[in-house]
N, C-alpha and C positions, 0 to 999 in steps of 0.2 A: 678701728678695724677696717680691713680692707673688701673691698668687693659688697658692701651694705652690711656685712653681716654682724650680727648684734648678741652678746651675751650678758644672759641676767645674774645678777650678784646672789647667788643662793650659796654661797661659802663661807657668810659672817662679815666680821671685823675682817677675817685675812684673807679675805676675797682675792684682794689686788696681789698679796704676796704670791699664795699659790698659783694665779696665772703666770708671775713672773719664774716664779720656780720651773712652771712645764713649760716655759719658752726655752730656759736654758737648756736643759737636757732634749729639747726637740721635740714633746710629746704632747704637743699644740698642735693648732690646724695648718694646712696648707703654706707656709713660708710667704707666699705670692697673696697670702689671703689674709691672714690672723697677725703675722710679725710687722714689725715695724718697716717700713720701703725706709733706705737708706738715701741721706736729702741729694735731691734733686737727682735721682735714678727715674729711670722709668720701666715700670712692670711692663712683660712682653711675654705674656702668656702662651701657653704652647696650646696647639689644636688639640693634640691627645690627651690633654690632661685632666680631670675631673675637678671641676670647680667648684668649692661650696659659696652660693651666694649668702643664703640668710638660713642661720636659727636661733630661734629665742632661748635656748640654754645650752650649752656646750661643756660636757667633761668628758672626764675620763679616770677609769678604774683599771688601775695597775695589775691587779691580781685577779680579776675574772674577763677582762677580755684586753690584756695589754696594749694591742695593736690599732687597736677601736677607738678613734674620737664619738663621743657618745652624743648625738645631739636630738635636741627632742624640742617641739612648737615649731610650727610654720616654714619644717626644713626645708631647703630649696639649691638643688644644683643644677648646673647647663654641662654640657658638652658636647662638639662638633655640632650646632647649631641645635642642640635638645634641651627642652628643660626639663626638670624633674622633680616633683613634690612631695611632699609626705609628713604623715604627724610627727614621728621619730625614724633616727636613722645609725645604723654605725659606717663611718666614715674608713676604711683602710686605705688612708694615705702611699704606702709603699707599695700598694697593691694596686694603685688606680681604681678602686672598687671602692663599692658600696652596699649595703644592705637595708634596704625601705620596708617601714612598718606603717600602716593604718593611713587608708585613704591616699594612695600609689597612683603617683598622675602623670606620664608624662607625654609630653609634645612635641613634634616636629614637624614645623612650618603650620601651614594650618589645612593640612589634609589629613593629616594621624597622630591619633590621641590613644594614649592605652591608659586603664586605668585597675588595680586589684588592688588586694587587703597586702600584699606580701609582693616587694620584687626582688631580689641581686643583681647588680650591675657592672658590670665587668667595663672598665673605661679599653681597656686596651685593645680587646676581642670587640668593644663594641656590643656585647652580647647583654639583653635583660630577660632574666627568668622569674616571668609573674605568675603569682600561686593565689589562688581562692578568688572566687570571683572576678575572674580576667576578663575584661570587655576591651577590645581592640576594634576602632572604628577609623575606616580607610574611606573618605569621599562619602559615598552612598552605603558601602558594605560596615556590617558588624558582625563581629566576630565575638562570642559569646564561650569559654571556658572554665576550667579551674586548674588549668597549667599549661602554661605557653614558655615559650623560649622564644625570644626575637631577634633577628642576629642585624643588629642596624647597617651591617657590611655590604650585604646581601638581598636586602630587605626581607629576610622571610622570617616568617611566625610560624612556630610547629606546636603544636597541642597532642597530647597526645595520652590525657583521661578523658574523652569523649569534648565535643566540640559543637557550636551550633553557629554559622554563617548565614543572616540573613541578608540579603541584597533583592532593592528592590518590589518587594512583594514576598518572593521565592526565600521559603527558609532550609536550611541544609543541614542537616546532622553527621553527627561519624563518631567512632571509638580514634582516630585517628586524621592527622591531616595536618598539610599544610599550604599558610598562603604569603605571595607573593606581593609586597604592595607597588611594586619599581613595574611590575606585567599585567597586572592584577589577576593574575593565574592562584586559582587552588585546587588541589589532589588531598582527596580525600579517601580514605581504607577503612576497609571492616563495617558493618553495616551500618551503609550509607544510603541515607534518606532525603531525598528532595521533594521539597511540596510545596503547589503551588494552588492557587484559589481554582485553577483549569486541569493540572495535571498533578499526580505523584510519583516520582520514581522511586526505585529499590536498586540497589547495584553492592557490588563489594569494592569497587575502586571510578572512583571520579576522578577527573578532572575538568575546573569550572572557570572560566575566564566571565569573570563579572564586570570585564569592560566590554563584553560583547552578549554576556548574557547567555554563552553557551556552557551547555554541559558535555562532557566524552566521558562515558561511561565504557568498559573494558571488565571484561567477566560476564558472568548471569545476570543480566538485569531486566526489570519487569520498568514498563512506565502504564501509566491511566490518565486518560485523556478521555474524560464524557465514556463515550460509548466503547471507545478504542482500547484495546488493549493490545500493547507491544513488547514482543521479549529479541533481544537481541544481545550480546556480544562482541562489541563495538561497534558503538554508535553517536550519534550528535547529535543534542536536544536544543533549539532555541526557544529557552524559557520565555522569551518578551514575544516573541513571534511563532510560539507553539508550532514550530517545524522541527522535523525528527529527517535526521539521512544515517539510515543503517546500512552495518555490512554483515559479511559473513553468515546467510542463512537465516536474516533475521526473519520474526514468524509477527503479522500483524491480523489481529483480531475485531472485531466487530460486527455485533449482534448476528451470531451466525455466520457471518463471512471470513472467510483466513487468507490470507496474501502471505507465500513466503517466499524470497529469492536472493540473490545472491547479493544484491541491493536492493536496498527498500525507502522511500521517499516520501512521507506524511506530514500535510500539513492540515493542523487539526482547525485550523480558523475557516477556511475554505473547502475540508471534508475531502479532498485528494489525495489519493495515492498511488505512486509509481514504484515499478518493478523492474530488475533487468537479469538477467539470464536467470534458467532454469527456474522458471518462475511458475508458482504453483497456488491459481485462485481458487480457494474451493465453497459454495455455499450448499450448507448442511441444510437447511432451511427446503429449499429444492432439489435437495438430493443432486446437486450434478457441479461439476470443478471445470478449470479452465488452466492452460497449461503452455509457456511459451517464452518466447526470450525475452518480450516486452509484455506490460501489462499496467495499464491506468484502472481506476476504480475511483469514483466520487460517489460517498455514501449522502453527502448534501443530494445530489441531481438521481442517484441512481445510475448515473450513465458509467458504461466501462468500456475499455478495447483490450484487446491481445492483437499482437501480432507477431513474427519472426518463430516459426514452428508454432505457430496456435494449434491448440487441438482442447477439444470441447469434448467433456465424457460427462454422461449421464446415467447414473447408478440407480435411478427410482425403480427400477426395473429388475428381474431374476437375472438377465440378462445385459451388461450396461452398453451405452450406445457410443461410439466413437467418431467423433467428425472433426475434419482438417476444414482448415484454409489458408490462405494466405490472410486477413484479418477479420476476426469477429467485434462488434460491436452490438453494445445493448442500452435501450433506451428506455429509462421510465418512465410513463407516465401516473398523472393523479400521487403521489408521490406522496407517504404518510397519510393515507385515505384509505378508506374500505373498496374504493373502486381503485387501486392502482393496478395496472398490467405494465406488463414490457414487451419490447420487440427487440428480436435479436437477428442481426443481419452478417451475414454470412456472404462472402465474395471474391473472386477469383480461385475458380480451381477447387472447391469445395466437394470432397471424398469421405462419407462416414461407412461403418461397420459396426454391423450386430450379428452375432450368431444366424439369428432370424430373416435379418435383413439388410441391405447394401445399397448405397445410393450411390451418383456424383448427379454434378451439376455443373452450371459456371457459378451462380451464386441462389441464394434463398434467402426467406423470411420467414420469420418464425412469431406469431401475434400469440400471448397469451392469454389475451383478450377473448380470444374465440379458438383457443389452443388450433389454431393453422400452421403449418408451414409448409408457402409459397416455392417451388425450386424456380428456377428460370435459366434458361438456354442451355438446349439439347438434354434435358433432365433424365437420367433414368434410373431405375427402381428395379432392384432383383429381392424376389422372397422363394429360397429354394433354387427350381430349376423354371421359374415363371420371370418373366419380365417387362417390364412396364414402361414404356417412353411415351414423350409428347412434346407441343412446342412449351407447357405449362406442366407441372403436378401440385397440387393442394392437396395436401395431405392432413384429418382433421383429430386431433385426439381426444382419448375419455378417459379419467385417469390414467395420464403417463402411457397409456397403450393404444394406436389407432383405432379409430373408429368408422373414417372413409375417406377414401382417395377419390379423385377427381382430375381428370385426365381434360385436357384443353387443346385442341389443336394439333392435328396428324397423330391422333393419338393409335397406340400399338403394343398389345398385349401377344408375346408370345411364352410360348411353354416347351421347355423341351421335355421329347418323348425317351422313357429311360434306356431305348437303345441310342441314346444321340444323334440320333440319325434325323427325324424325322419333328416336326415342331408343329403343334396345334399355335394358330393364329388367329387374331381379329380385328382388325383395322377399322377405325372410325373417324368422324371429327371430334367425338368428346363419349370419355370413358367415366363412370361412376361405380366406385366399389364398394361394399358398404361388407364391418369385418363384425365381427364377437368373440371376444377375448383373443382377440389376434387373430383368429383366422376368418378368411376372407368364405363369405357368404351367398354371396348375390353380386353380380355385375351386369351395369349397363352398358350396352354400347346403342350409339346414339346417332344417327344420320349416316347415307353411304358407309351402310355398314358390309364387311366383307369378310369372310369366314373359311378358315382352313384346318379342318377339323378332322380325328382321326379316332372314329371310333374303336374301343378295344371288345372283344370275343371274354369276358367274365370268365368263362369255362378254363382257357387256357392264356390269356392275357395275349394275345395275338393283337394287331392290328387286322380289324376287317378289310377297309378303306380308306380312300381321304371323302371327305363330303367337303362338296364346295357351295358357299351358300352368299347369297346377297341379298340385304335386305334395309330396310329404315332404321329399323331397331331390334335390337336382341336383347331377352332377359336370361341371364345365368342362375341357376340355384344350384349350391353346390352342398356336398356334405362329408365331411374328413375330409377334406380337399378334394372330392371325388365328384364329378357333375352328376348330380340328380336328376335335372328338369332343364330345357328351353322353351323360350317362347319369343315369336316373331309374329308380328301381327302381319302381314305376307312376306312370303320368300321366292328366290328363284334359285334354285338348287339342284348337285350332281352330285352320287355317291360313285366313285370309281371304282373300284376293285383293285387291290394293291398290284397286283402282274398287270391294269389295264390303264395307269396316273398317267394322263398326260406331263411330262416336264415342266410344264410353263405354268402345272396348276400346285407344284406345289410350292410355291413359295409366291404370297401375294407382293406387289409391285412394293412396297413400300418396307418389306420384308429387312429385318436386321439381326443380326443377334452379336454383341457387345460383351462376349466372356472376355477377352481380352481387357477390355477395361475396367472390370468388376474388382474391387475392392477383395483381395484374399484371407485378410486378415488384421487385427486394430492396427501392428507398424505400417500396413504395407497403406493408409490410408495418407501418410506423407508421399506416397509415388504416385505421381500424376502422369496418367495416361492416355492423353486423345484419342477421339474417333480418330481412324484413316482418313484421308482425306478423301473428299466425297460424299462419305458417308454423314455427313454434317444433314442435319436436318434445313432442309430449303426454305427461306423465308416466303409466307403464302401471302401476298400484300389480298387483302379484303375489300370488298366494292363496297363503297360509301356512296350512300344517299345522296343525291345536288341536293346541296343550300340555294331554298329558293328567296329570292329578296323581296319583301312586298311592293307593290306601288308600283314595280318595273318591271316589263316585259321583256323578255330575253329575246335579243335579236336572230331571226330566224337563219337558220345555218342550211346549207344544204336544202333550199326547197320547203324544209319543216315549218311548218305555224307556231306560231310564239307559247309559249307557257298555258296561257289560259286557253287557248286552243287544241292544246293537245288531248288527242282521243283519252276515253277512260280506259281502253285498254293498255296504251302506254304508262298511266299514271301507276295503274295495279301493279304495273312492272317496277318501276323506279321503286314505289311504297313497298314492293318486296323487298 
């Protein structure tokens, strides 16, 4: 016998006859395999051909499967470098084909092994269709079924009564799928599960390249990652390196927080996540969202930025609060602690709106720590027809609602009068206002204090006067917004009589009023609109104390006696 292969004498006495009978009529094995090789020929097999190497019995039954060389023990064929095993097998010679029963093994090279109870083997198409218990393992991956189709042309494997790939760690389920072992690409359909000891996903169509360890998911798909939850639409997972890059509006979740944009970029090992247009942060948690072309978020650090159309809205409120900038940024501190705060920094060109209340700035801070937020340069504050500037505002809250502003340097509070004509004023170096439930109650003004003030007639709402007043300090008490009480602990003052104002006394030197630049509405807080020029608050440099140096006397200048010689009336000065 040719090719190793062996058959056991289970035909009696006329064992040898009836081999020699199914030689004549052809109904023996393979020619090149089972028949005599004619002397000194040489067999020249063909590539396409199915070869049987070895089986321990060999027949064949004329009347229930004519075509079939029947062979059963330790069967064993090759073809186009595959080999192929099995307990039993039927052989169609004219068909290139074969049919494998009981423990279905076959092999090619030594990176792919398939193995079931049941395969067919098409020599021609190249094609084996294994049934029950199909385990196909490629390198690293296994592929777990109960009916595959493998096309050796092509290299792909299709399953398609449910399937399970695991690669790696990462196991994959589907009603449907197929993989490639030449790309190591697989697409998987119909619900499909990927789980990992860090993530799980859900999707209705993958596709998974297990040489790089990603997944593309296309359709509704949910993924869980720890705390993260993500739904996207077509998107990219890498399973070894827990990074996800979505498109299409995908929505990312976590503990209260949502990121959704038109791209979305999380990587879960390092707690990052980037956004790029129309991008929409929002945390429920604090009631307030953030909104912009760009957007980072690290739920490790706490820290986030926005920028390109940032705008910050805070809904804790009846009323929600609307601020621009060109970028916000927020920093946590104490982070997973009972003491954590943040601070949220706001910069260049910075415009909010509220029903209630209107700001700008050039930029601010915002401490949660001590619910502050710091504006800085040329800051100012409308509530109404009131307005509030300085070179500083501190503005300090109590739940979610002011509780007192703090005015720093040229500070200037005016009000207009509801003919617009006419503006009650009060200039100082530092303003303190103190509110209850939003409305402003009491106000300080505080050093060179100066006052342009316009009483009204109750009876018939008339303006009396202007009163012009100068004094150290002024205390306000107001009620419905309507002043109650003052108090100056001395003043030097003039009530004029409206037909007798001097010109020059109604408007104090420092006098501004900034509608123009007032915020009119939530869009209108992307239009940034300058003071005039001029009108820029003047930087006021402050007299600083001499640093005196011990040990050395300061060489006399101009006549003056040194340091320790100077009068005590000079020192009183300098220590002021």
């Amino acid at each position: 016998m040719t090719e190793g292969a062996t058959i056991r004498k289970n035909y009696g006495g006329h064992g040898i006859k009836m081999i020699l009978v199914l030689c004549l009529f052809g109904l023996c094995a393979t020619p090149s395999v089972f028949s005599a090789k004619k002397r000194g020929a040489k067999a020249k097999p063909k590539d396409d051909r199915v070869y049987l190497v070895h089986a321990d019995v060999l027949r064949y039954d004329q009347f229930r499967n004519p075509e079939a060389q029947i062979l059963n023990g330790r069967v064993q064929f090759r073809h186009s470098g595959a080999k192929l095993f099995c307990d039993s097998a039927y052989f169609y010679e004219a068909s290139n084909s074969f049919e494998a029963f009981g423990r279905v093994k076959m092999y090619q090279g030594d990176t792919l092994s398939l193995f079931s109870d049941y395969a067919y083997y098409d020599g021609n198409g190249q094609i084996a269709r294994a049934r029950y218990n199909v385990v196909l393992k490629h390198r690293k991956s296994t592929l777990y079924t109960d009916s595959l189709d493998y096309d050796r042309l092509y290299n792909y494997g299709y399953f398609f009564e449910g399937g399970k790939l695991v690669d790696k760690g990462s196991v994959l389920t589907s009603d449907w799928g197929e993989y490639n072992t030449a790309t190591k690409m697989a697409v998987f359909n119909y619900d499909v599960r990927l789980r990992d000891k860090k993530f799980y996903l859900t999707t209705d169509t993958l596709y998974y390249d297990t040489g790089k360890s990603l997944a593309h998911v296309i359709g509704p798909s949910h993924i869980k990652s720890g705390s993260s939850r993500i739904y996207t639409e077509d998107g990219y997972y890498e399973t070894d390196k827990e990074r996800a890059r979505l498109f299409g509006r995908s929505v990312l979740n976590d503990k209260g927080r949502r990121m959704v944009g038109d791209s979305v970029y999380h990587d879960s090992k390092n707690g990052a996540s980037e956004a790029f247009r129309n991008v929409v942060y929002t945390d429920s948690t604090n009631k307030n969202m953030m909104t912009g072309d760009y957007c980072y978020y690290n739920e490790q650090t706490g820290y986030a930025m926005a920028t390109k159309k940032a705008l910050v809205i805070d809904y804790s409120q009846k009323d929600s609060l609307y601020m621009h900038a060109d970028t916000f940024k927020i920093f946590t501190f104490n982070i997973n602690t009972d003491s954590v705060y943040r601070k949220i920094h706001a910069y260049n060109k910075v415009r909010a709106y509220r029903i209630d209340v209107q700001a700008v700035c050039d930029s601010l801070v915002y401490d949660t720590k001590d619910s502050c937020m710091t504006m800085y340069r040329d800051p100012i504050v409308w509530n109404q027809q009131q307005q509030l500037l300085g070179e500083v505002i501190k503005v300090y809250m109590k739940d979610s609602t002011i509780n007192r502003a703090h005015v720093i340097g040229q500070a200037l509070s005016v009000e207009q009068m509801p003919d617009t004509v006419h503006y009650n004023q009060v200039a100082s170096k530092e303003m303190v206002s103190y509110f209850v439930k939003g409305e402003i109650r009491e106000g300080h003004a505080i050093d060179n204090v100066q006052v342009v003030y316009y009483p009204v007639d109750d009876s018939d709402s008339t303006l009396i006067g202007l009163n012009y007043t100068e004094t150290s300090m002024m205390k306000m008490y107001l009620e419905n917004r309507k002043m109650k009480k003052i108090w100056m602990p001395k003043a030097e003052g003039t009530l004029y009589p409206m037909s007798q104002i001097p010109p020059e006394k109604k408007f104090l030197p420092s006098f501004a009023w900034f509608d123009y630049v007032r915020p009119l509405d939530k869009g209108d807080v992307f239009n940034w609109r300058p003071k005039k020029q001029g009108t820029e608050l003047k930087e006021v440099k402050r007299r600083e104390i001499p640093v005196r140096v011990l040990g050395k006397a300061a060489k006399p200048q101009g006549g003056m006696p040194p340091d320790d010689t100077v009068s005590h009336e000079r020192q009183q000065e300098a220590g002021s």
